[in-house]
C-alpha positions in Angstrom: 0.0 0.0 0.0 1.0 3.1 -1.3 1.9 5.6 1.7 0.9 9.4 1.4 4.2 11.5 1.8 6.6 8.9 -0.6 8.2 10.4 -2.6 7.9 8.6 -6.5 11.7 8.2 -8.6 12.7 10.5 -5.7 10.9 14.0 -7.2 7.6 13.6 -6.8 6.2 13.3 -3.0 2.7 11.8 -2.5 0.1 14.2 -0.4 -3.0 13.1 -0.7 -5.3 10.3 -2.8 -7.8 11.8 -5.4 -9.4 9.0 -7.0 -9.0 5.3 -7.5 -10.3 2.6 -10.0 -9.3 -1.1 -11.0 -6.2 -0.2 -12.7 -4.4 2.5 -10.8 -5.1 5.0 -8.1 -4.5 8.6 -8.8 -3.2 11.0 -6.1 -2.0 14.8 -5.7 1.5 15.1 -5.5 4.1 17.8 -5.0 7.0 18.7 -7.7 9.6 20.6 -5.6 11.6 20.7 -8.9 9.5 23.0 -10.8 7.4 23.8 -7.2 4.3 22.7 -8.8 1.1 20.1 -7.9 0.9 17.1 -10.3 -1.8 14.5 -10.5 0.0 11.0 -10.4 -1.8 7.7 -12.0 0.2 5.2 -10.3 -0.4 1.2 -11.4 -1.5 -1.0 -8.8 1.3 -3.2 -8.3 -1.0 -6.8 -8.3 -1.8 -6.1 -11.9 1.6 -4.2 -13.5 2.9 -8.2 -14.3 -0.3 -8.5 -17.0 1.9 -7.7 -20.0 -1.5 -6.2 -21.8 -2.6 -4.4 -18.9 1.0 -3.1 -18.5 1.0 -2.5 -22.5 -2.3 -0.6 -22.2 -1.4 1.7 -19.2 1.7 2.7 -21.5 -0.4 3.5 -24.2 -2.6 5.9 -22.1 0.7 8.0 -21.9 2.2 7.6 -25.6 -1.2 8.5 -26.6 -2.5 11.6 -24.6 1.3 13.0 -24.9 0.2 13.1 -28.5 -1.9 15.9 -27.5 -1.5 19.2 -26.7 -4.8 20.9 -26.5 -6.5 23.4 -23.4 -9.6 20.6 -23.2 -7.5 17.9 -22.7 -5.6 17.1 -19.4 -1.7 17.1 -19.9 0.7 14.4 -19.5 4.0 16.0 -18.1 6.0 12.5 -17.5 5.8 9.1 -17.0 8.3 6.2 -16.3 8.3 3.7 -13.5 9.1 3.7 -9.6 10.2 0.1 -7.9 8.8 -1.6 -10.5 5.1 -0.1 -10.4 4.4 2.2 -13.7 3.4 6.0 -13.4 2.0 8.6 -15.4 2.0 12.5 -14.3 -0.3 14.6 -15.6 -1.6 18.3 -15.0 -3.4 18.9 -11.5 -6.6 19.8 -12.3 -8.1 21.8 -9.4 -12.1 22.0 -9.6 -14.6 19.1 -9.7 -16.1 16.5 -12.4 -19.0 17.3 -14.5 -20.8 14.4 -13.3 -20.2 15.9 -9.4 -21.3 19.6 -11.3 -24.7 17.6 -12.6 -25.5 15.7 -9.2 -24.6 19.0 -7.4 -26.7 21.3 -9.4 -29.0 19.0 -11.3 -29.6 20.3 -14.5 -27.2 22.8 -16.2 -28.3 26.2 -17.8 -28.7 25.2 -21.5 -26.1 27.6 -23.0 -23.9 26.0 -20.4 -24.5 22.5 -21.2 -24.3 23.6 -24.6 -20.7 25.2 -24.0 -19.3 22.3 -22.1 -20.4 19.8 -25.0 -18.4 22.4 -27.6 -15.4 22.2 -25.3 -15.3 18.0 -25.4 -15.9 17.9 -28.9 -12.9 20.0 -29.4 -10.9 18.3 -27.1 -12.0 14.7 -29.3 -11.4 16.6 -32.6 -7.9 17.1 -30.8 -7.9 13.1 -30.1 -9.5 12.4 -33.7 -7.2 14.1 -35.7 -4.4 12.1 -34.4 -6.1 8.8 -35.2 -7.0 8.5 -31.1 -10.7 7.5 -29.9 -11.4 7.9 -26.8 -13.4 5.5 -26.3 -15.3 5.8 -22.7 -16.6 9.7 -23.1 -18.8 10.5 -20.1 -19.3 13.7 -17.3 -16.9 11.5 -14.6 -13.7 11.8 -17.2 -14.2 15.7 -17.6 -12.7 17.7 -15.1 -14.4 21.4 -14.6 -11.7 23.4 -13.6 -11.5 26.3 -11.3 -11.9 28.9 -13.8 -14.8 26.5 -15.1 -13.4 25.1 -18.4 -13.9 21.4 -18.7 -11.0 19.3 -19.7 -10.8 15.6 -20.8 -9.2 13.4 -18.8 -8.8 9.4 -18.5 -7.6 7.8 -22.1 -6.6 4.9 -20.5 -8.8 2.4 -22.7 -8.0 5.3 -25.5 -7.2 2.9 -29.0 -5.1 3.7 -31.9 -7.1 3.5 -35.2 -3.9 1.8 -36.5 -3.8 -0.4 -33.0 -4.7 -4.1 -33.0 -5.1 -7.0 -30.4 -5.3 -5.1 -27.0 -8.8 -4.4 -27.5 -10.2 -7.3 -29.0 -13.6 -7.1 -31.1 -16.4 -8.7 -28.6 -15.0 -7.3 -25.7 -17.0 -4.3 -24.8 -15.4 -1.2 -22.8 -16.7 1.6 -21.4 -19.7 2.9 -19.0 -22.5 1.3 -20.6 -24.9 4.8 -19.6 -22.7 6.1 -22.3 -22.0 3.2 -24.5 -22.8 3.8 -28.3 -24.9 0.3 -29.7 -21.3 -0.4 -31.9 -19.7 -0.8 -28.7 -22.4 -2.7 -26.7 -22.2 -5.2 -29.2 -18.5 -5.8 -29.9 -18.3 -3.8 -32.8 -15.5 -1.7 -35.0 -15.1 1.4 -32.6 -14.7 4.2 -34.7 -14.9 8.2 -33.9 -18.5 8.3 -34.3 -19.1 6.1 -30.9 -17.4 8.9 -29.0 -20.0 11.4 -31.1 -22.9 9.1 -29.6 -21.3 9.1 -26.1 -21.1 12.5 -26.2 -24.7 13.0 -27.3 -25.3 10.9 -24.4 -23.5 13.3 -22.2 -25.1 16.1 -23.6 -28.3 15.0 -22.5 -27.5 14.3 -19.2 -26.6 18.2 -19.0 -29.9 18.7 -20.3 -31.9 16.5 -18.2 -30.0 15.6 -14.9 -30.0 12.3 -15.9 -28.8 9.5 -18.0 -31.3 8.2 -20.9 -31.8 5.2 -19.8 -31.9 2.8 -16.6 -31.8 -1.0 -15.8 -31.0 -3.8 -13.3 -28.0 -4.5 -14.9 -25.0 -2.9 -16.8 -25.6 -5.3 -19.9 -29.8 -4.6 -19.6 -28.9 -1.0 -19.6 -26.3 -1.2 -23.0 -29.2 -3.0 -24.6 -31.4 -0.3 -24.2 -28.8 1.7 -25.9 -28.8 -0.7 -29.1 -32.5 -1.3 -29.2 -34.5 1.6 -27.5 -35.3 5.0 -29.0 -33.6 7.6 -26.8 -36.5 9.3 -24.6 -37.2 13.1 -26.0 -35.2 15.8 -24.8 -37.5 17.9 -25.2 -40.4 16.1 -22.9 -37.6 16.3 -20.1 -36.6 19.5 -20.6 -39.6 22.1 -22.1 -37.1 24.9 -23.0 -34.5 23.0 -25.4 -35.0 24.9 -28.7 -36.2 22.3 -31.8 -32.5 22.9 -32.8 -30.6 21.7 -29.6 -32.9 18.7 -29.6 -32.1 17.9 -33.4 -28.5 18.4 -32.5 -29.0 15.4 -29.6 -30.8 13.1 -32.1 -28.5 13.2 -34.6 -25.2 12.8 -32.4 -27.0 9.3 -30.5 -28.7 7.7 -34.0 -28.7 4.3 -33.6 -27.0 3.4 -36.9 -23.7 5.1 -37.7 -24.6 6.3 -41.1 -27.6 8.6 -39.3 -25.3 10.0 -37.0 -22.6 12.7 -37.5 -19.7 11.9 -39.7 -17.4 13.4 -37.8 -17.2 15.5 -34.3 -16.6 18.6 -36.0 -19.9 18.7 -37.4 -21.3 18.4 -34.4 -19.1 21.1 -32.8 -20.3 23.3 -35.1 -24.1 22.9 -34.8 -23.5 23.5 -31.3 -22.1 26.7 -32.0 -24.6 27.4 -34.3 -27.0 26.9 -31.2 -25.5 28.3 -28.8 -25.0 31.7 -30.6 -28.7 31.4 -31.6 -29.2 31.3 -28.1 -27.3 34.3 -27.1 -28.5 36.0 -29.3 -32.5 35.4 -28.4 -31.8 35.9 -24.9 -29.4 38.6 -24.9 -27.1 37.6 -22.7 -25.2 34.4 -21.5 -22.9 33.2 -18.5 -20.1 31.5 -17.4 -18.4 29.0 -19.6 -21.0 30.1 -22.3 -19.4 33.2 -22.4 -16.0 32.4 -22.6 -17.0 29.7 -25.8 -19.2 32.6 -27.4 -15.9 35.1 -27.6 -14.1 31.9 -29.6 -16.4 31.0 -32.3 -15.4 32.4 -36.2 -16.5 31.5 -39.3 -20.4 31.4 -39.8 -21.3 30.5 -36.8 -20.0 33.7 -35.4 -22.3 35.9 -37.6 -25.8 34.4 -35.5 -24.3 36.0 -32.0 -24.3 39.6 -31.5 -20.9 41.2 -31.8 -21.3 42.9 -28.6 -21.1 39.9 -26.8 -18.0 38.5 -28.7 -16.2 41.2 -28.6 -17.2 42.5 -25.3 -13.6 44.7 -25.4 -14.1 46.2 -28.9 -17.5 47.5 -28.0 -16.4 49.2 -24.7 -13.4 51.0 -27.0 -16.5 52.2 -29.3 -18.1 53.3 -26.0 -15.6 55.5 -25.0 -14.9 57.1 -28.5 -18.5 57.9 -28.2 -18.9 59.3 -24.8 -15.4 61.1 -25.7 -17.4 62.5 -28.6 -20.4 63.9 -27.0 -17.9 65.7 -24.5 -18.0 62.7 -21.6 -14.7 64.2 -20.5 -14.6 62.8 -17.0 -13.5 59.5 -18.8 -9.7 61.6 -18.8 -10.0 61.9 -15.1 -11.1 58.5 -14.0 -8.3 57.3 -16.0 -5.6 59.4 -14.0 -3.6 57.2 -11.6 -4.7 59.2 -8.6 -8.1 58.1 -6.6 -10.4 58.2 -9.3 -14.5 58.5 -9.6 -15.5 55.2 -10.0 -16.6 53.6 -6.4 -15.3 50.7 -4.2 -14.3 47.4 -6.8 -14.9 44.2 -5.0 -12.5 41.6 -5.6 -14.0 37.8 -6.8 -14.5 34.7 -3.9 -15.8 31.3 -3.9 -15.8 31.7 -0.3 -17.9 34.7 1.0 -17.8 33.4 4.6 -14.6 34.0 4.2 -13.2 37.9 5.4 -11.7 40.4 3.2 -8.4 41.4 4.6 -7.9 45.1 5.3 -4.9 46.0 3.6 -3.0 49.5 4.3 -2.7 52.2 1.4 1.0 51.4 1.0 0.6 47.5 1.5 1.0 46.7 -2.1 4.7 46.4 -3.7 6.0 45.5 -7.2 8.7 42.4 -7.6 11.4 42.5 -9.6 14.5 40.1 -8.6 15.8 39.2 -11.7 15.8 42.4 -13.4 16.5 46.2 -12.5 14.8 45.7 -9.3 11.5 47.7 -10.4 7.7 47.2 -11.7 6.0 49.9 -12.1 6.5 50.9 -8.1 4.6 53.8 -8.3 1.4 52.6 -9.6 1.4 49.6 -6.7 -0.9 51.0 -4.4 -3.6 51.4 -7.7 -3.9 47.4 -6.8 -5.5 48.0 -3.7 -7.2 51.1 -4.0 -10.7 50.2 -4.3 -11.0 51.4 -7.9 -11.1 49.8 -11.2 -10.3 52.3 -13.4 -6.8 52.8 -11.9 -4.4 49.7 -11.9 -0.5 48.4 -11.7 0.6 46.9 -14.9 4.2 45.1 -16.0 6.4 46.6 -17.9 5.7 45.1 -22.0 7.6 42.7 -22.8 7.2 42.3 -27.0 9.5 38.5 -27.0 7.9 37.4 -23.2 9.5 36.6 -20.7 12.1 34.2 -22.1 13.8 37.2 -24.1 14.1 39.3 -21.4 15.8 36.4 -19.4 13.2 36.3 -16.5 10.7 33.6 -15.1 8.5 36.3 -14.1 8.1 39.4 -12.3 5.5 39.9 -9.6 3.1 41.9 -7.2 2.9 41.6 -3.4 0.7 42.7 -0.6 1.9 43.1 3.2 -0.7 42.0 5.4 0.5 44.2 8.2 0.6 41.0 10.4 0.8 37.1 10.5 -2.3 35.6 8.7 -3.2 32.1 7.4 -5.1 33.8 4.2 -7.4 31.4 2.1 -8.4 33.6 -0.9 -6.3 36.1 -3.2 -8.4 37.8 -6.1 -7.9 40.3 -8.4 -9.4 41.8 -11.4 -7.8 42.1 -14.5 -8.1 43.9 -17.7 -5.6 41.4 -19.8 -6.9 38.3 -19.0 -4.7 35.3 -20.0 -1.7 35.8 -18.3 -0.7 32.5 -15.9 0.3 33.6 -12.4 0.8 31.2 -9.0 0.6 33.2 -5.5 3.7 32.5 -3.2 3.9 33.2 0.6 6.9 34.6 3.0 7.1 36.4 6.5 10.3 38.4 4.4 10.8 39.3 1.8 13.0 37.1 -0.4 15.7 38.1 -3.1 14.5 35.5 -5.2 11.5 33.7 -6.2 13.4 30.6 -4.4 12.4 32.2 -1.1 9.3 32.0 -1.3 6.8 29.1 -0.7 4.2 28.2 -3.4 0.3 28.4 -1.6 -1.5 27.9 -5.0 -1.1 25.9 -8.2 -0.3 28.0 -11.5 -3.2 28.8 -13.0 -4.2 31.0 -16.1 -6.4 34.1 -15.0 -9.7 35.5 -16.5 -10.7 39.0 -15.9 -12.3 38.1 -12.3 -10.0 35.3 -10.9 -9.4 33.4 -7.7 -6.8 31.6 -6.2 -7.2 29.2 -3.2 -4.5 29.2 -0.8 -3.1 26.3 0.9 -0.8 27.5 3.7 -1.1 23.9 5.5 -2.1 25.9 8.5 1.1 28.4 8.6 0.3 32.1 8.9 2.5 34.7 6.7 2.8 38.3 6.3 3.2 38.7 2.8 1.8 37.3 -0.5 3.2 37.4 -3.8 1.2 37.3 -7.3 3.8 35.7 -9.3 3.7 36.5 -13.1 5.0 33.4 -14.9 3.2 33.6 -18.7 2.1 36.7 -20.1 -1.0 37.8 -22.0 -1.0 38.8 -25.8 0.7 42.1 -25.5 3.2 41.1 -23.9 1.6 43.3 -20.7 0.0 42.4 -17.3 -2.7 45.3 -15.8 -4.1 44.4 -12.3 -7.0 46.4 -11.7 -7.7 45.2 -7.9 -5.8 42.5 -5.7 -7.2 41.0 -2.2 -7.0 38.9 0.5 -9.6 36.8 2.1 -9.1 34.7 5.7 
């Protein structure tokens, strides 16, 4: 048995176990060489002897290494410690979409509708590199913490090329999401994960899976031989479109269903701008899907909702126009006009640390010392139209020789701080908060509290200070935005 705080080929040390299945056990571990958490998949030792089972945990890792997309879960190594096989992958900090639909039941539909565009991308990813996944449902998405679903768990994945692992007559998979191919030992080709991901779709829709039985075989005969229940009966409000969209992806026979995943990614944007566009508005993850749609599927959503930044820049010409001069002065550095600017939680029980008017300080160690010190204090001023930003760096960070450059807040005392948010106007950057009762000459000094995470223009990181109290806490810049320029509008601290 596997005991938490080992440390794996001596680097990566064991903290705590996440998840667990027949083949391996996954766990959170600590990488002190990069100072990063890792998600470890580590084979249970009374089955790493089966040479297939062996053969196809290997292949999880030559396979998803394949792919580098933001919807799929990364693998960052692999290799094998005392004999029992390993594979280290991204740390994805958030909860499954089948936790997000037993936890909220059913999903808004433009948000059901932009999770199942974000899936289908990451399997186009899979697809175009000959991969099928194979065993699509909501428990192998994660939903991350800035609520973009990745794909995680290829570990009955199969080559298109690959033979005699997965012989034909076997069936894998969950059967609630099993396409009738699979139930029955058939070819598995791309369109079964189209039908599982119809399948998954509809739970988002419904709250629930299509269909329900004593057994797991009684339920994947359902799948082969029972029209899938309406959509629209269980759920009133899916538009005529949406519903067509979930016929077509879960048609029985493969030559009524999709061709390929991409036509079914881009119906769904089709419906989801449709949607956005007859309500007027959308939210979360919705959002973030609308501002990435192009070619014709972009024209059906209002461009004031995909281009949210352009039409604020034609906002100000306009008020600038018709003499709305106080945009000048709210846009000077000093205290400006435009009211207390609350920073984001996920925790509201939590308390917003006071922080003094001087608290805030730029961090520069491996450069000329300085970041824009004098607009520090804009941070933590209550006020979003005044802000601290980087200096631009055109070639990033690697042509100015740096690994980052950061921003700090001073506490006043010892605290054990849970929360730091901030508001941005350049989302996109990837920062990782740090924590010292000094401070340090180097980002060596400091201990890492969060993982590194990529920031949206409201963002929150939680803090894990294992129960230690510090004075000071350091938003470390490590990836910057398009522009080469980082603007913090607000920064806080919640305890």
């Amino acid at each position: 048995m596997t005991v938490i705080g080992t440390l794996i080929s001596g680097r990566y040390r064991l903290e705590e176990q996440i998840g667990s299945g027949g083949m391996s056990t996954v766990y959170r571990a600590f990488d002190p060489t990069l100072e990063r958490w890792v998600a470890i998949k580590l084979m249970h030792r009374d089955i790493s002897e089966d040479p297939d089972q062996l053969e196809r945990f290997r292949r999880e890792a030559r396979a998803v290494a394949q792919l580098n997309h933001p919807h799929v879960v990364t693998v960052i190594d692999a290799g094998e410690d005392d004999g029992a096989p390993y594979i280290v992958f991204e740390y994805v900090e958030g909860e499954t979409l089948k936790e997000r639909i037993r936890r909220l039941g059913r999903l808004p539909l433009s948000e059901a509708v932009a999770y199942a565009i974000e899936i289908g991308r990451a399997l186009e990813s899979a697809h175009q590199h000959r991969l099928v996944h194979r065993d699509v449902k909501p428990q192998n998405v994660l939903i991350d913490m800035d609520g973009r679903a990745k794909v995680t768990d290829f570990g009955i994945a199969r080559s298109l090329e690959a033979h005699g692992l997965t012989a034909t007559g076997r069936v894998l998979g969950t059967t609630d999401y099993v396409s009738p191919e699979q139930a029955l030992g058939h070819e598995v080709t791309e369109q079964s994960d189209i039908y599982s991901l119809g399948i998954v779709l509809y739970e988002m829709l419904t709250g629930e899976v299509p269909f329900g039985a004593d057994t797991q075989v009684a339920v994947a005969m359902k799948h082969v031989r029972e029209p899938l229940p309406d959509v629209q009966r269980r759920r009133p409000e899916c538009s005529a479109a949406l519903a067509a969209v979930v016929e077509h992806a879960t048609a029985k026979e493969t030559q009524n269903r999709y061709a390929t995943v991409s036509e079914m990614v881009h119906d769904l944007e089709e419906v989801l701008a449709i949607e956005a566009a007859r309500t007027g508005q959308t939210t979360g993850e919705a959002t973030t899907v609308l501002r990435t749609l192009s070619g014709d599927t972009a024209d059906f959503a209002p461009v004031r909702m995909r281009h949210p930044k352009r039409m604020a820049a034609i906002m100000v010409v306009v008020l600038a126009l018709t003499g709305a001069t106080l945009i000048f002065f709210a846009n000077r550095t000093e205290k400006g006009t435009g009211g207390p600017v609350k920073t984001p939680t996920r925790q509201p029980s939590l308390a917003a640390v006071q922080l003094g008017s001087s608290a805030a300080s730029d961090y520069d160690p491996e450069g000329d010392g300085e970041e824009s010190p004098e607009a520090a204090r804009n941070a933590i001023d209550g006020n979003n139209p005044t802000s601290w930003n980087t200096e631009t760096y055109q070639g990033g960070f690697e042509g100015s020789n740096k690994s980052g450059v950061g921003l700090y807040v001073d506490a006043g005392k010892r605290i054990a701080a849970r929360e730091l948010g901030l508001v941005t106007s350049t989302p996109g950057f990837k920062a990782t908060v740090y924590a010292s009762n000094t401070v340090p000459g180097g980002i060596r000094g400091w201990r890492p509290v969060s993982r590194n995470q990529r920031v949206g223009e409201k963002q929150t990181f939680q803090l894990d200070v294992a129960r230690s109290k510090f004075r000071n806490y350091l938003l470390w810049i490590t990836e910057l935005p398009e522009g080469g320029k980082v603007m913090i509008q607000e920064l806080g601290l919640r305890a």
